[in-house]
C-alpha positions in Angstrom: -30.5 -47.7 -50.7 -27.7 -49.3 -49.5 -25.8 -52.4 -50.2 -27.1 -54.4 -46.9 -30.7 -53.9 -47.8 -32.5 -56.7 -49.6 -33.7 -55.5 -52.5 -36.4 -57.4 -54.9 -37.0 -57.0 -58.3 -40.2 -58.0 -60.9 -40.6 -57.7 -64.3 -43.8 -57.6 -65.5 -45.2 -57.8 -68.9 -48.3 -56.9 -70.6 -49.5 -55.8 -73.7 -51.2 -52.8 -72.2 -48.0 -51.4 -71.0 -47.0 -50.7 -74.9 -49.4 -47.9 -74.4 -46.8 -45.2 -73.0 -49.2 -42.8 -70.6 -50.9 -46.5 -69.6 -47.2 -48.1 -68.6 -46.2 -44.4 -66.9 -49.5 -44.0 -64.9 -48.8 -47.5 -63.7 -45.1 -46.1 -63.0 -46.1 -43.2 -60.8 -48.9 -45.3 -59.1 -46.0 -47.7 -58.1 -43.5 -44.8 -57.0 -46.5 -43.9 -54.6 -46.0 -47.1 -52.4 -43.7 -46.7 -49.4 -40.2 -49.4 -50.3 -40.3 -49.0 -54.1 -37.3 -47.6 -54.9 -37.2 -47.9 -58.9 -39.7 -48.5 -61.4 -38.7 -48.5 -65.2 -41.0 -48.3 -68.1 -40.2 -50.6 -71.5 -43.0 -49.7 -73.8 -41.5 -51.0 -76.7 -42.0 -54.6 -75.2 -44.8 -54.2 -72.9 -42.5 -54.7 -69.4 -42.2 -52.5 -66.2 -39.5 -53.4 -64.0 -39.8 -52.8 -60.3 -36.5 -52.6 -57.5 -37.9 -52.8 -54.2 -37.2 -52.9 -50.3 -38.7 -56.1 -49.6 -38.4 -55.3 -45.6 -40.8 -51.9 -46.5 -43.0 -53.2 -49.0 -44.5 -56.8 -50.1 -44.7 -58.2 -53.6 -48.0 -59.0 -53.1 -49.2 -55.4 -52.4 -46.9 -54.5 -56.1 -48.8 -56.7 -57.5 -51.9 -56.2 -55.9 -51.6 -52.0 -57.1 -50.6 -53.7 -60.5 -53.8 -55.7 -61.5 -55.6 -52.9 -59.3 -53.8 -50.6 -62.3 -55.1 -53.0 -64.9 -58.1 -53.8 -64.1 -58.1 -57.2 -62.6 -59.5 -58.9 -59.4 -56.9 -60.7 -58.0 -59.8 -62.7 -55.7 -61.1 -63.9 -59.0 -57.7 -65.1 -60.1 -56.7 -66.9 -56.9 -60.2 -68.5 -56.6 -59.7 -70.0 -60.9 -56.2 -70.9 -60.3 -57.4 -72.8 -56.6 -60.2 -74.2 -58.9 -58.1 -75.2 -61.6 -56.0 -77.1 -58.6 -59.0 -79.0 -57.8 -59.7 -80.4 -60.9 -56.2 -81.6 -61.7 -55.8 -83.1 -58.3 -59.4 -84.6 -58.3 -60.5 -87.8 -58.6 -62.0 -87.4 -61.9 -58.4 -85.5 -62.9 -56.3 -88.6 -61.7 -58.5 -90.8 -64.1 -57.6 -88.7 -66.7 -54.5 -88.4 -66.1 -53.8 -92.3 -65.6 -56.0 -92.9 -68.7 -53.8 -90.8 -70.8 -50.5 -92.5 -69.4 -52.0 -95.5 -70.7 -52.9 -94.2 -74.2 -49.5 -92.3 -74.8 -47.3 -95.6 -73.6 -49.3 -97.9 -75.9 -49.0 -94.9 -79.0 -45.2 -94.5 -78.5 -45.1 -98.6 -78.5 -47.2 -99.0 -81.6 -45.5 -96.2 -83.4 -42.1 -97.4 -82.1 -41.0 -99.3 -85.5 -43.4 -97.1 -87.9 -41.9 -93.3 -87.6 -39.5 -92.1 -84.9 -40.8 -88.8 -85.0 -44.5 -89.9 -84.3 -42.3 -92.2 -81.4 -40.8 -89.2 -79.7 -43.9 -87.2 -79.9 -45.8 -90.1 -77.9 -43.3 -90.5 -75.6 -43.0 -86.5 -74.6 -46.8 -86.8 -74.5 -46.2 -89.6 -71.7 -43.5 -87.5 -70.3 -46.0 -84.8 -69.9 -48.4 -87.3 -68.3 -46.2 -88.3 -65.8 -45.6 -85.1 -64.6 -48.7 -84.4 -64.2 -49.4 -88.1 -62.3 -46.4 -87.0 -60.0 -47.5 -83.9 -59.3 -51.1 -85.6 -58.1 -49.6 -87.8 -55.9 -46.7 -85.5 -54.3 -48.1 -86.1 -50.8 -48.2 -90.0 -50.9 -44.5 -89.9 -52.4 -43.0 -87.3 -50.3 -43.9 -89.4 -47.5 
């Protein structure tokens, strides 16, 4: 490979790949695909590293021959993850989420002069909150 072709690189980690013929069955499975040029085994963590071509070969299809390796359906994984989406960005989710902004703000208040540390814990809580109410509402605020 030379130095003017983009190269990508993944790590992945799993605790299957500990298992050393498991991790280097996944290795030679990789090696198969057209673009990968290097795949290393770490057992003693769990990790496989993979350099690849990204003009001969997409991550999704490494990944894709990955979860094909262990077992998983990526349709299944997409479809929780878009599911999950749903419910955070629902209406019921931005209840929640404005619900529990208004809990944490009035816990870090009434803690405020009783124990920092309960005070900071609220207020990271509300942090987290926010995040969350910001991440709802992208569309309305990117606009």
């Amino acid at each position: 490979m030379n130095a003017a072709t983009p190269q990508g690189r993944i790590r992945f980690r799993n605790e299957a790949l500990k298992v050393a013929e498991f991790g280097y069955s996944i290795r030679d499975s990789l090696l198969e695909l057209k673009g990968v040029v290097q795949v290393q085994v770490n057992k003693r963590i769990g990790s496989i590293l993979i350099l690849f071509d990204k003009t001969k070969v997409s991550t999704d299809k490494i990944l894709n021959r990955i979860a094909e390796s262990l077992g998983i359906d990526m349709a299944k994984v997409r479809k929780s993850v878009g599911d999950m989406q749903k419910v955070i960005t629902g209406k019921k989710g931005r209840t929640y989420v404005k619900r529990g902004m208004m809990a944490t703000m009035g816990a870090a208040l009434g803690v405020l002069f009783i124990s920092e540390k309960w005070h900071a814990l609220a207020g990271a809580a509300f942090v987290s909150m926010l995040a969350l109410h910001l991440y709802q509402n992208k569309r309305t605020l990117m606009n």
